[in-house]
KETOR-978509 format. One record per residue (C-alpha): residue number from 0; residue in three letters; x, y, z. Coordinates in Angstrom, 3 decimals, padded with zeros to 6 digits, always signed. Each point is the difference from the previous one (the first is absolute). Example, Ala and Ser with C-alpha at 12.3 -4.5 7.8 and 13.67 -1.06 7.14 Angstrom:
REM residues 2
   pos   code          u          v          w
     0    ALA   +012.300   -004.500   +007.800
     1    SER   +001.370   +003.440   -000.660
END
This chain:
REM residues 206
   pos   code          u          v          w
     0    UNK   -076.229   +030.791   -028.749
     1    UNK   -001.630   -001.352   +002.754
     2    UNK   +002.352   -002.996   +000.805
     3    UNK   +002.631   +002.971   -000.266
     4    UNK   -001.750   +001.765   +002.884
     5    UNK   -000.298   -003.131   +001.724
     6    UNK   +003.951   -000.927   -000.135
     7    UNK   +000.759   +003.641   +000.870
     8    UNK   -002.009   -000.258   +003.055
     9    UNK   +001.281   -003.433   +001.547
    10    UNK   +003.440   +001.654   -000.956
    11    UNK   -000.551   +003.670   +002.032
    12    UNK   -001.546   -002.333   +002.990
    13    UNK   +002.681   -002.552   -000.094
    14    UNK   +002.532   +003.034   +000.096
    15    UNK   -001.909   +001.967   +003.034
    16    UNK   +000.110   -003.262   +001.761
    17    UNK   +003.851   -000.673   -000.108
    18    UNK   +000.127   +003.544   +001.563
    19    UNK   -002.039   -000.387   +003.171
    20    UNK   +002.084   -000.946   +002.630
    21    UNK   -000.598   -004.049   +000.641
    22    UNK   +001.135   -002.352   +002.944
    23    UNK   +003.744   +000.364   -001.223
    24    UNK   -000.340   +003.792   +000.418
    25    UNK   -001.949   -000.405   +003.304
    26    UNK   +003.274   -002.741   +000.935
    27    UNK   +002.589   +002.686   -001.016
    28    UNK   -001.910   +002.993   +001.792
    29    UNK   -000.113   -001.784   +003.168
    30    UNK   +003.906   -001.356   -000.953
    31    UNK   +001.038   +003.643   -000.342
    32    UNK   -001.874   +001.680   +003.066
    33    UNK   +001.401   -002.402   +002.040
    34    UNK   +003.856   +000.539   -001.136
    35    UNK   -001.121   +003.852   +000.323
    36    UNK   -000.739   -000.406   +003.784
    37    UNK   +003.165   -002.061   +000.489
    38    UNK   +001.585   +003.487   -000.628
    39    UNK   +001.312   +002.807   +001.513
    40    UNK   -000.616   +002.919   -002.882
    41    UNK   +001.383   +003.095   +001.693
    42    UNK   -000.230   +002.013   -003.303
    43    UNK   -003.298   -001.397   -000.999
    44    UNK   +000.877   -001.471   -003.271
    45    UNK   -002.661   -002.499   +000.239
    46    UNK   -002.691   +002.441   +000.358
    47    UNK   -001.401   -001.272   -003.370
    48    UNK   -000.681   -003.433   +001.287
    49    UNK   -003.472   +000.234   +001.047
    50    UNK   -001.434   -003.154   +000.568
    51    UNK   -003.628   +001.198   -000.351
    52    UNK   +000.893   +000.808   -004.263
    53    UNK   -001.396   -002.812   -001.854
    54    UNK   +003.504   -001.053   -001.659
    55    UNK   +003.562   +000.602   +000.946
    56    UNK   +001.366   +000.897   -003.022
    57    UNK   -000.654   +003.751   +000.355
    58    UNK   +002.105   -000.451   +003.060
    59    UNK   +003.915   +002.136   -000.425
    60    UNK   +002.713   -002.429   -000.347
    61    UNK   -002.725   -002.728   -001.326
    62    UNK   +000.173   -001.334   -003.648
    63    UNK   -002.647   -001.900   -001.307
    64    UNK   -000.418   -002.304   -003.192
    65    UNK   -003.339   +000.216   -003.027
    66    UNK   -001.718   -002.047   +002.735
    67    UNK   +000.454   +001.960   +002.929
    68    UNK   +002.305   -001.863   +001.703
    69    UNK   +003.092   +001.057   +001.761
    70    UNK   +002.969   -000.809   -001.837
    71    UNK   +002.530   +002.368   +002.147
    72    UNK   +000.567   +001.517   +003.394
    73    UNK   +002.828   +002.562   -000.106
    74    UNK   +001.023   +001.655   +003.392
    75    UNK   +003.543   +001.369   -000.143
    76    UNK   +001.823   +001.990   +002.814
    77    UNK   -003.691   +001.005   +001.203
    78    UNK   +001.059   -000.054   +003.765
    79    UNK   -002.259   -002.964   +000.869
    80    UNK   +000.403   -001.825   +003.188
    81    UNK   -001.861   -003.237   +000.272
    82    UNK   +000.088   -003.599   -000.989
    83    UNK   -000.946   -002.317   -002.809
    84    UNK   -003.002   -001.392   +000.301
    85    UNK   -001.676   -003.298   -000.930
    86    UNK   -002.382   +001.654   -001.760
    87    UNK   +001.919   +000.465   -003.004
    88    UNK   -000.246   -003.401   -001.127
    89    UNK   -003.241   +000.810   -000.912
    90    UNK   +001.315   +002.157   -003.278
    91    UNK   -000.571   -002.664   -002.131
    92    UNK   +000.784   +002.184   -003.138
    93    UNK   +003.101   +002.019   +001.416
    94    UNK   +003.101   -000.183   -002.076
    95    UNK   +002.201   +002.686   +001.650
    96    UNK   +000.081   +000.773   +004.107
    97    UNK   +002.868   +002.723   +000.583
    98    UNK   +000.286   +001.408   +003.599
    99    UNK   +003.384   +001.386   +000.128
   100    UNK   +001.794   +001.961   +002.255
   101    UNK   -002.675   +000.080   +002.371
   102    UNK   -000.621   -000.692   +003.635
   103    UNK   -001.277   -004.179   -000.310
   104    UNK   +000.647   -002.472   +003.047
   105    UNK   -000.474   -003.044   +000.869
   106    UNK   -000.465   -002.863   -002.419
   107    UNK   -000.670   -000.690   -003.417
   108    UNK   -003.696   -001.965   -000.248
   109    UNK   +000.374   -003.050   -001.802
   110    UNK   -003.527   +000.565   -001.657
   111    UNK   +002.234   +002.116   -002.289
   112    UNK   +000.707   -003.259   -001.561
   113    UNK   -003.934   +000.198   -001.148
   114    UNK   +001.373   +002.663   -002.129
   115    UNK   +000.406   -002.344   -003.524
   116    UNK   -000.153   +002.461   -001.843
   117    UNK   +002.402   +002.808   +001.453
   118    UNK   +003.615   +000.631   -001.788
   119    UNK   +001.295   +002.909   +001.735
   120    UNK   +000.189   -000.514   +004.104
   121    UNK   +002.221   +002.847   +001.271
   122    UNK   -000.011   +000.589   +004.179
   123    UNK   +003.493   +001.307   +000.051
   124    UNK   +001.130   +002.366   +002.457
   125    UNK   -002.130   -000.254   +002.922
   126    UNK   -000.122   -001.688   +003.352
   127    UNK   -001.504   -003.833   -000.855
   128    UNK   +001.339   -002.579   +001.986
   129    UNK   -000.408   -003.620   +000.272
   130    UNK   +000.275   -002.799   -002.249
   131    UNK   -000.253   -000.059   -003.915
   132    UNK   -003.277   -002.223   -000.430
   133    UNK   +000.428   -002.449   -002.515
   134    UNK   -003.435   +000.250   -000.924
   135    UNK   +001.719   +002.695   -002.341
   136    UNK   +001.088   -002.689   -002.271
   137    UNK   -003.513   -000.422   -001.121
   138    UNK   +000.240   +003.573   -001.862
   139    UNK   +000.829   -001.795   -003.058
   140    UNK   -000.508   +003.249   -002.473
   141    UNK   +002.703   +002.358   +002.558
   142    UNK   +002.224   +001.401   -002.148
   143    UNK   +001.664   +002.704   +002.518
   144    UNK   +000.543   -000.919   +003.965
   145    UNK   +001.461   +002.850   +002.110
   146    UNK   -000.187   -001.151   +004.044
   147    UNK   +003.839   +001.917   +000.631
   148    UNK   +000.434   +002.596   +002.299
   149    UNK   -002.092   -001.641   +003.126
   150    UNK   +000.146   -001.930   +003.187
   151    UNK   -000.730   -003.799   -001.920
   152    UNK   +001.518   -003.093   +001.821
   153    UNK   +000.457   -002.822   -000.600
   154    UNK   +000.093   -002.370   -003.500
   155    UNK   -000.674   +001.205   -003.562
   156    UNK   -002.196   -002.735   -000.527
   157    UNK   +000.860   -002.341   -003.605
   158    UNK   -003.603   +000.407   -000.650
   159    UNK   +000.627   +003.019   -001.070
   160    UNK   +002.990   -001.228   -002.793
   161    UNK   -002.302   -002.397   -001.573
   162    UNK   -002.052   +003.617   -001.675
   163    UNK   +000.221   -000.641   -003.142
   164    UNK   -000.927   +004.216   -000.940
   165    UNK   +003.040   +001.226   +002.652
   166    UNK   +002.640   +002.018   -001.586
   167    UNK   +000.971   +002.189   +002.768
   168    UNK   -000.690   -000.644   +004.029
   169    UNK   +001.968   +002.072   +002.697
   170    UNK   +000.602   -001.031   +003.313
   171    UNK   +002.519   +002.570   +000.776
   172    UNK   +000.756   +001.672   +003.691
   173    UNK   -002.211   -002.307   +001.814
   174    UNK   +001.296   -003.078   +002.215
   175    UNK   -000.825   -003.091   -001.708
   176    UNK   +001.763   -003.084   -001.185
   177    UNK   +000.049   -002.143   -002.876
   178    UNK   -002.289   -003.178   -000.397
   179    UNK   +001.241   -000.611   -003.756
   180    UNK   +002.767   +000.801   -001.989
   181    UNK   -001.225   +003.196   -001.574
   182    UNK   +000.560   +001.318   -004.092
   183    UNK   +000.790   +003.658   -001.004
   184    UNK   -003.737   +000.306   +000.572
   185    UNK   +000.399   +000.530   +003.056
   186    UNK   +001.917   +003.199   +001.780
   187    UNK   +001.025   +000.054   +003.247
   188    UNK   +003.016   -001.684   +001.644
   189    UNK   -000.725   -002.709   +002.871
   190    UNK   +001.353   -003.079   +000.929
   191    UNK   -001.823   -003.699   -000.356
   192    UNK   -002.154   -001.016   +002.829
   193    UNK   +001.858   -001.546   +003.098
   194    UNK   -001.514   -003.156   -000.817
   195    UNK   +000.676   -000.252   -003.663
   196    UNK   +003.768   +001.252   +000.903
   197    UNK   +000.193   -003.183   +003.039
   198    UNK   -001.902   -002.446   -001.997
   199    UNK   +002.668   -001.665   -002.031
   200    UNK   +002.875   +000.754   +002.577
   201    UNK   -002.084   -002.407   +002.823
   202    UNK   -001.066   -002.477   -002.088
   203    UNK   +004.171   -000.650   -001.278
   204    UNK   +000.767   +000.131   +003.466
   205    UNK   -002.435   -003.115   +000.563
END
């Protein structure tokens, strides 16, 4: 009886401390607060993410795994203007990031390429522009990419064709160029790269 206490009692305080909030849930508060004040939030839809409650995932449009981790951040047509910030990265447990049909400029972080473990990455329909970093081609567990309907230049970097998890990536409406020869994977009609058009041309010319 008593060794039964005993085991019963390591197991309740082994439990309570998987709940309190550790460095990870410090990392993803401060990870969270700061893509907050990247925002403009003109309905206040965001008003849940207090950075002074001890864990994020009673935050709206937070999900959260057994350990307390955030596994998803889902922000659909929320009329968000504001940016993607480096921050992110720091979501070591995300799996899904969808920010549709929102508001987002300028660039894509690459520390979303610290994101091993995300499979759903959807940022379609808003204002990002810049390059595709290829840092993305380190999300080996993505599953789903949706980057169409934005302001992206430039290459879809072959980093990105060597995930072995991609089924589906969409680089529609934006203003980019080939840097591989793509598979049905991939949606979205552009030509190859300048320089991987030229390439053999030039060198039967010399």
């Amino acid at each position: 009886m008593a060794m039964g206490a005993i085991c019963w009692m390591l197991f309740t305080l082994t439990l309570s401390a998987s709940l309190i909030p550790g460095a990870h849930s410090l990392s993803e508060i401060q990870a969270l607060n700061a893509f907050k004040r990247s925002f403009i939030d003109p309905n206040n839809v965001l008003s849940s993410w207090d950075p002074s409650l001890p864990n994020p995932c009673s935050w709206f449009y937070i999900t959260c795994n057994w350990e307390n981790k955030v596994t998803a951040v889902i922000l659909i047509n929320k009329n968000l203007s504001g940016n993607l910030v480096p921050e992110l990265g720091l979501l070591s447990s995300l799996e899904r990031l969808v920010l549709s049909r929102n508001r987002l400029t300028r660039t894509i972080p690459p520390e979303l390429g610290n994101l091993k473990r995300l499979v759903y990455l959807k940022l379609s329909s808003n204002q990002i522009s810049g390059n595709i970093p290829p840092s993305l081609g380190n999300l080996k567990s993505l599953h789903t990419l949706g980057l169409d309907n934005n302001k992206l230049t430039g290459k879809v970097p072959s980093q990105i064709a060597t995930i072995p998890a991609l089924r589906f990536a969409d680089f529609s409406n934006n203003n980019l160029c080939w840097n591989f020869w793509p598979t049905p994977v991939f949606q979205g009609s552009y030509p190859l790269c300048q320089k991987e058009v030229e390439g053999p041309t030039l060198a039967a010319e010399n």
